[in-house]
Structure formats: C-alpha cells, structure tokens
Backbone bond lengths (Angstrom), bond angles and torsions (degrees), N, CA, C in turn:
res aa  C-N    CA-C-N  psi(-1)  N-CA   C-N-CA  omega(-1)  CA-C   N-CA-C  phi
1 X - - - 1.442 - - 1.516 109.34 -
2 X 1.412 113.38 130.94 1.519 104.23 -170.09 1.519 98.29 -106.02
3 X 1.625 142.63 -161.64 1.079 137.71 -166.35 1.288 85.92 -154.95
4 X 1.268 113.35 144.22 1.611 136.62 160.66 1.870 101.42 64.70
5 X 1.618 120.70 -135.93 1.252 136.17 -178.01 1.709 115.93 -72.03
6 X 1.473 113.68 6.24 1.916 119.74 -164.22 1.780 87.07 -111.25
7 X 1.486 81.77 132.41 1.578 94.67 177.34 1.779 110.02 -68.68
8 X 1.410 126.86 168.69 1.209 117.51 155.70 1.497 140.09 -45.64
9 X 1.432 118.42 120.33 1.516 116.02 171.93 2.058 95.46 96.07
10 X 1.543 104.92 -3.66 1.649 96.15 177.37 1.590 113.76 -72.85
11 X 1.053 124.26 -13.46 1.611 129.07 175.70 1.289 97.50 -91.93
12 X 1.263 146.79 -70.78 1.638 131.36 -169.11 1.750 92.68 -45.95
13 X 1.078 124.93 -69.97 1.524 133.67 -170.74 1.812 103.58 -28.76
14 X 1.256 99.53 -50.64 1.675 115.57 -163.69 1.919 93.54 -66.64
15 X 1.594 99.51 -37.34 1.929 94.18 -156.33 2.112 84.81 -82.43
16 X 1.221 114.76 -36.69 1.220 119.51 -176.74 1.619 120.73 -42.68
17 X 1.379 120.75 -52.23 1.291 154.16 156.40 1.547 107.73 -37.71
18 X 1.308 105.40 -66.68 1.502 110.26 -164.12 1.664 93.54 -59.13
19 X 1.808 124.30 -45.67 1.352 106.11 -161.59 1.462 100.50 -82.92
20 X 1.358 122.53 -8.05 2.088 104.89 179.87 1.281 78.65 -69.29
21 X 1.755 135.68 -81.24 1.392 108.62 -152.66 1.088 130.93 -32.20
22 X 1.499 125.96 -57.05 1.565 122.08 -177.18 1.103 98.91 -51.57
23 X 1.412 146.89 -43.97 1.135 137.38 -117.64 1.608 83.07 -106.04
24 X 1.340 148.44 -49.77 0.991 148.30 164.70 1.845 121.26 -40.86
25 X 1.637 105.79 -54.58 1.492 116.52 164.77 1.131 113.54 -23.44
26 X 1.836 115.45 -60.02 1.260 138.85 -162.78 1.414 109.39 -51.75
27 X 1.258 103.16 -58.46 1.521 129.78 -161.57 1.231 100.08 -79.21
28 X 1.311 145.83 -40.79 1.319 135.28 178.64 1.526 108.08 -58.25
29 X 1.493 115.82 -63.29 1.422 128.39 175.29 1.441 110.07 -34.92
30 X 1.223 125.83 -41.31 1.547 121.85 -155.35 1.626 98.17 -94.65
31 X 1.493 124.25 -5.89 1.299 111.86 -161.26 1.865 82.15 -116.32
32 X 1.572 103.85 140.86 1.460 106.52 173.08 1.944 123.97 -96.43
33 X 0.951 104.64 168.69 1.709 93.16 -168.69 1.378 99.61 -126.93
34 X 1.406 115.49 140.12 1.585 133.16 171.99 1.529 103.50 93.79
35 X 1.421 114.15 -147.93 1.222 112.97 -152.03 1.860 94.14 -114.82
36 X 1.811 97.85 146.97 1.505 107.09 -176.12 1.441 114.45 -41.60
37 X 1.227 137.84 155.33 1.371 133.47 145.80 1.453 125.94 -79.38
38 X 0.832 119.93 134.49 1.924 111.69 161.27 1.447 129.45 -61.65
39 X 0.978 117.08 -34.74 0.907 134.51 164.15 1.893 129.59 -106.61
40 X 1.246 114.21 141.53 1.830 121.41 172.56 1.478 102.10 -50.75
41 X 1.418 108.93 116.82 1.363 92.40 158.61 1.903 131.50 -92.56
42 X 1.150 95.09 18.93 1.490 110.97 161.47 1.412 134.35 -80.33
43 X 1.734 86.47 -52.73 1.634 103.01 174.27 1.363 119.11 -123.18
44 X 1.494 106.46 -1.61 1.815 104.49 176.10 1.662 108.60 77.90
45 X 0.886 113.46 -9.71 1.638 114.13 171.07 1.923 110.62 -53.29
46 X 1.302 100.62 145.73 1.237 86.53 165.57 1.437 130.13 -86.00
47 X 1.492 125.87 159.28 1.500 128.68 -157.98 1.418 104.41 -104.76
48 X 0.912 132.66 111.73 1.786 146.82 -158.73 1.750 89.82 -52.17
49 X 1.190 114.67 154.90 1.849 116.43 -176.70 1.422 103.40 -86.44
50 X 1.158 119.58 -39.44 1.731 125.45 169.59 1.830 95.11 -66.57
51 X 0.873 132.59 2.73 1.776 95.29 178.05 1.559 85.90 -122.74
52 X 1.665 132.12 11.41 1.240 112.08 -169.59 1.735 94.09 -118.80
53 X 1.484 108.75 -4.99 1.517 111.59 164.14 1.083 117.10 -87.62
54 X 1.540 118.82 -40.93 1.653 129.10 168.67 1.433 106.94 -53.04
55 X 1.242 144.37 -33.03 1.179 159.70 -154.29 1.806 134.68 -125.13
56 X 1.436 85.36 25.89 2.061 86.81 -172.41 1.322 118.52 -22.27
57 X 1.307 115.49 121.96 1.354 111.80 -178.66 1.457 117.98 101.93
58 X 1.209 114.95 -18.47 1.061 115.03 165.44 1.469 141.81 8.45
59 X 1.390 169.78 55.41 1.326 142.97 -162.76 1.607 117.47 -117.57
60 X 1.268 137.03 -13.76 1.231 140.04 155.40 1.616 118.99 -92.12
61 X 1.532 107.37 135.47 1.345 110.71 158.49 1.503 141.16 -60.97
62 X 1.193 125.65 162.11 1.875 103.25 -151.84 1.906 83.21 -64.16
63 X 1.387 124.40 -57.63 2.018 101.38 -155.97 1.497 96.56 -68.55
64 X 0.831 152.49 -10.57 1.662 152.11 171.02 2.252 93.17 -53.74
65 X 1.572 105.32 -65.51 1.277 124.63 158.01 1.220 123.60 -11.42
66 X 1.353 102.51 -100.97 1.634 119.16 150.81 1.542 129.67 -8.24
67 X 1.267 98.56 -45.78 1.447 116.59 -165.64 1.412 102.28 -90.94
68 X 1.229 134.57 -52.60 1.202 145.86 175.88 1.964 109.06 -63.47
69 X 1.432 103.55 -52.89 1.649 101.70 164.53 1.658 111.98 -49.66
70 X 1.294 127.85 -56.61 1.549 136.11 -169.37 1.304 96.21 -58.23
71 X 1.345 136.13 -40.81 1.618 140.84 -171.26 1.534 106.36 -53.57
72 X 1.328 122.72 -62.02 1.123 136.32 -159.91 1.318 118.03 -34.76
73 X 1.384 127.09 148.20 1.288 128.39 -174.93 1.451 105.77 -130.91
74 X 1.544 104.50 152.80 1.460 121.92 -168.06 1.257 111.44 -66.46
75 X 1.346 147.20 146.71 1.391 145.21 159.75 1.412 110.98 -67.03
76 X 1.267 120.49 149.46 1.717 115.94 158.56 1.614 126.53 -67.89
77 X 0.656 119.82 160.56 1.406 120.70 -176.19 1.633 117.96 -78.54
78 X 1.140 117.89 27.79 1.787 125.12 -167.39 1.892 100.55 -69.15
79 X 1.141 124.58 147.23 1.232 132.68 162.81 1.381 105.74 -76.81
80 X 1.568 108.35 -170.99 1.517 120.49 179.90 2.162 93.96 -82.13
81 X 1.026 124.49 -30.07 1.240 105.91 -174.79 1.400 117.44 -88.16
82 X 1.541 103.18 7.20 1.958 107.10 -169.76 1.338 120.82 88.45
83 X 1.665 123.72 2.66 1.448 107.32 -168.87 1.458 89.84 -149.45
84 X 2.069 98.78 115.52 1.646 89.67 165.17 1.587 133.95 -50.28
85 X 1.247 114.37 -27.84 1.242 98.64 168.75 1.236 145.79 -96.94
86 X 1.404 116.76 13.19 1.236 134.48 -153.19 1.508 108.87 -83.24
87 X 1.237 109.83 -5.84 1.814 114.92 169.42 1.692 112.79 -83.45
88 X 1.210 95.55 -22.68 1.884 113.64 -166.41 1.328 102.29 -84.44
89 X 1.662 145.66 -8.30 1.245 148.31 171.87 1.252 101.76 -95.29
C-alpha cells in the first residue's frame, strides 16, 4: 500500500536502495586495491606474511587497523532526497 502521490512497493524500493548503497560504500572501503605492502604505511612496521596473503592489498598493520576502524564515525541518517522524513508524508 503506498501513501499519498508514490506508486505501490515505491517505499520498500526507496528503503531497499538506500541499504545496497551503504551496503556497497561499506564494501568497497573495507577491500584494499593493488599489491600488499611489506611494510605499514602508517607506522613502517613490518606486515606479518600471513596477514598480507590473507589480505591482497594489504597496506596497514593490524593496530594501524584497529586504530583507524575505532576512528570511524557514524553517518546521519539522511535519505536519497535529504529529508528524514520525507518517506513518512
């Protein structure tokens, strides 16, 4: 059942959408590109040979990792049109 001027199934479609994007964002970020480093390029430490085969692409050491994962900050909650509530009218 849609509400107001949105055809049927346009709000699942709309909430559907919004999570592949994140869900893609996510996934790009977490996967690294080109070839492992030997070394951190943060701290120059060396990068264990098992975490740079487990890990193609490799370029931070796991607390370099850590540190950079713990950093991260939450997104706001904005839709694709800019306005949390703009699905709820």
């Amino acid at each position: 059942m849609a509400g107001g001027w949105a055809r049927d199934g346009a709000v699942s479609e709309q909430i559907e959408a919004s999570i592949s994007d994140e869900l893609a964002r996510m996934q790009a970020k977490k996967r690294p590109v080109g070839a492992s480093l030997s070394h951190c390029a943060e701290c120059e430490e060396p990068i264990p040979e098992a975490r740079r085969q487990a890990i193609p692409g490799v370029k931070l050491c796991i607390e370099c990792m850590q540190e950079r994962d713990a950093s991260v900050q939450a997104r706001g909650g904005i839709n694709r049109r800019g306005s949390k509530d703009s699905q709820l009218k």
